[in-house]
C-alpha positions as CSV (number, residue, x, y, z in Angstrom):
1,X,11.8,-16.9,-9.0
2,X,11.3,-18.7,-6.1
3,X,11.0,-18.2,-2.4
4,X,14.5,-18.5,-1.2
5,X,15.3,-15.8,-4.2
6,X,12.6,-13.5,-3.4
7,X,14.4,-13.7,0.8
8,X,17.6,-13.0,-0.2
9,X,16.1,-9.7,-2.8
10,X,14.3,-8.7,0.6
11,X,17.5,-9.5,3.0
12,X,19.3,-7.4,0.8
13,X,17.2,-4.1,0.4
14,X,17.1,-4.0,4.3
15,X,20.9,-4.6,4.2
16,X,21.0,-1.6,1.3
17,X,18.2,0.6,3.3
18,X,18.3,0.1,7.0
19,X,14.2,-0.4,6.4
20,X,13.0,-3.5,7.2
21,X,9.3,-3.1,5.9
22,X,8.6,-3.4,1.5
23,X,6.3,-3.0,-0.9
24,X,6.1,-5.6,-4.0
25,X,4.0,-4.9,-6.3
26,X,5.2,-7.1,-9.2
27,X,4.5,-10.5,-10.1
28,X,6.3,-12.7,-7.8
29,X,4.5,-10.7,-4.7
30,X,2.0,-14.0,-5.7
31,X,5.3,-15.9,-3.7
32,X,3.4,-14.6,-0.3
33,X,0.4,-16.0,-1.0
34,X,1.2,-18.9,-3.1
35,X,5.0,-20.3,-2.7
36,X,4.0,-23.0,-4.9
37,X,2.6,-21.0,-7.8
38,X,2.7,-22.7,-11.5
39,X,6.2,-21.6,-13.4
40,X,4.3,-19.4,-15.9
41,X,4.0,-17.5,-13.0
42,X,6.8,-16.9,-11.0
43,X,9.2,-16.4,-14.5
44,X,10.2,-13.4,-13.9
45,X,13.6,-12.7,-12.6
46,X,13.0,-9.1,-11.2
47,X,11.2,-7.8,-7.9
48,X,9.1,-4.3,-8.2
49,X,9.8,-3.6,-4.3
50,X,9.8,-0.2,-2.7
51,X,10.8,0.5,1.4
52,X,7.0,1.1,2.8
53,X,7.7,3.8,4.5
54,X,10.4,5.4,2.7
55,X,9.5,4.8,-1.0
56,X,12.4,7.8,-1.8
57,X,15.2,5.2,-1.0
58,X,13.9,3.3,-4.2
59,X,17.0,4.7,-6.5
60,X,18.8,3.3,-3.5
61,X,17.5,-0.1,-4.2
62,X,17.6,0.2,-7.7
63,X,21.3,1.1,-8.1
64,X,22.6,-1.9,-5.3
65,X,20.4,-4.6,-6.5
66,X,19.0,-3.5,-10.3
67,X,19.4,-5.2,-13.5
68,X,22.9,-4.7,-14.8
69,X,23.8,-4.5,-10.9
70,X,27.0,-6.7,-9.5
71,X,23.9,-8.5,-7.8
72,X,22.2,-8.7,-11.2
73,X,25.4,-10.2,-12.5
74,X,26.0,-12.8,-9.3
75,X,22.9,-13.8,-8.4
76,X,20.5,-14.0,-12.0
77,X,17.8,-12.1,-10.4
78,X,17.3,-8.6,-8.9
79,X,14.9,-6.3,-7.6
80,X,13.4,-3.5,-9.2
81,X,13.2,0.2,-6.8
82,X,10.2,1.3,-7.4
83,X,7.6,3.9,-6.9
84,X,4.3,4.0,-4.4
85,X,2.4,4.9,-8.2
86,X,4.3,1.8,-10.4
87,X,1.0,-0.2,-10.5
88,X,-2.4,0.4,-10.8
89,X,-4.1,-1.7,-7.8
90,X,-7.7,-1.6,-7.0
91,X,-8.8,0.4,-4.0
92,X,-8.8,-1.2,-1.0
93,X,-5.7,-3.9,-1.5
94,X,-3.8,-2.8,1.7
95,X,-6.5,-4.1,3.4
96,X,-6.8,-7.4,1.7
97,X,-2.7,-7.5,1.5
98,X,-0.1,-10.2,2.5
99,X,2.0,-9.5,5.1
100,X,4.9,-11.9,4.9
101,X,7.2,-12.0,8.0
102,X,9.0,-14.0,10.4
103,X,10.1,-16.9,7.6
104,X,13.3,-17.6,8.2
105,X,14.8,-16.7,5.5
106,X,14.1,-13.0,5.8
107,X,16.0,-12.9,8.8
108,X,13.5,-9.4,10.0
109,X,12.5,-8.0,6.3
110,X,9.3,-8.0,5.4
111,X,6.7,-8.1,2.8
112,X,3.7,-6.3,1.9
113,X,2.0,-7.9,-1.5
114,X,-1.4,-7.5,-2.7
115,X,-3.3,-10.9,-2.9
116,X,-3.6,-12.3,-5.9
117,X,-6.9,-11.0,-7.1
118,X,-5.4,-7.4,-7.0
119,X,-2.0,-8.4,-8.7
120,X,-4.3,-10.1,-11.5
121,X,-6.3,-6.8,-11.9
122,X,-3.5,-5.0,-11.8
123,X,-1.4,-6.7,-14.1
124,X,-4.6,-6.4,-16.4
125,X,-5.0,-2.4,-16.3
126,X,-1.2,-2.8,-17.6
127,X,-2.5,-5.0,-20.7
128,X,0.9,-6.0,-21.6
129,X,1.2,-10.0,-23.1
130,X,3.4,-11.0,-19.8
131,X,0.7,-9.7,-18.0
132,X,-2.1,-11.2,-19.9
133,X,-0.5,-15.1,-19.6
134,X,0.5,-14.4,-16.0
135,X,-3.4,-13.6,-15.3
136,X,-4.2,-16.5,-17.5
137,X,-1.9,-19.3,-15.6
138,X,-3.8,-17.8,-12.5
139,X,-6.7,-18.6,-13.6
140,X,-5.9,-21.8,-15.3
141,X,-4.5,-23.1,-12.3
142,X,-7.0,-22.1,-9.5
143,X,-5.7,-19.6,-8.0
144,X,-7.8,-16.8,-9.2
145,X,-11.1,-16.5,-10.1
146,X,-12.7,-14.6,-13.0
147,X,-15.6,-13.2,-10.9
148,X,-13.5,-11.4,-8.0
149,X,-10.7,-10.2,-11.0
150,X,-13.7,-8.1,-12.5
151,X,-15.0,-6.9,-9.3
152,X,-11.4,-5.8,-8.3
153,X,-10.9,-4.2,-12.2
């Protein structure tokens, strides 16, 4: 996934929700920090997003813009509605978050992700293989270090 995808997911769930403030908590939240990620990491095709302050219009998101949806079908991508509890991040990461807003493309939505270090620790308390390589190429390439990962885990 790349930027421009990850703006029109966002654009969207505002469209769908009348919120203009999300949650990611999934892989490509790394797209706020790092736009220019490695490929290994920004694979996946789905965004775990939830409205920040109304996490119940999740279904909402889910059933407009979920896999199987018409946007599914259009676009090759979609988002994920998710809940506040869908990931395991280390205390503390709201603090440490990144806020993206005012790019252009997001014509008003905006983004809360966890920095990187909290994604990798929380992609690691999940254990899956995806997971596991996504932490990997993190690491491989730079962007993460092993040191803050543990202290975050």
């Amino acid at each position: 996934m790349e930027m421009n995808e990850l703006a029109h997911v966002l654009r969207a769930a505002k469209a769908i929700t009348g919120e203009k403030v999300f949650t990611i908590v999934g892989s490509q939240a790394v797209l706020a920090q790092h736009p220019d990620a490695p490929a290994a990491m920004k694979m996946s095709m789905e965004v775990d997003i939830f409205p920040k302050s109304r996490p119940d219009l999740s279904d909402l998101i889910d059933g407009a813009l979920g896999a199987e949806s018409h946007f599914h079908a259009t676009f090759g991508y979609h988002a994920d509605g998710v809940g506040e509890e869908t990931a395991i991040l280390p205390r503390g990461w709201e603090g440490r978050a990144i806020v993206l807003e005012g790019h252009p493309l997001l014509e008003g939505a905006v983004a809360i992700c966890p920095e990187i270090h909290d994604l990798c620790a929380s992609k690691l308390m999940a254990f899956r293989e995806k997971d596991r390589s996504w932490v990997e190429a993190a690491v491989m390439s730079g962007l993460a270090d092993t040191a803050t990962i543990a202290n975050r885990l």
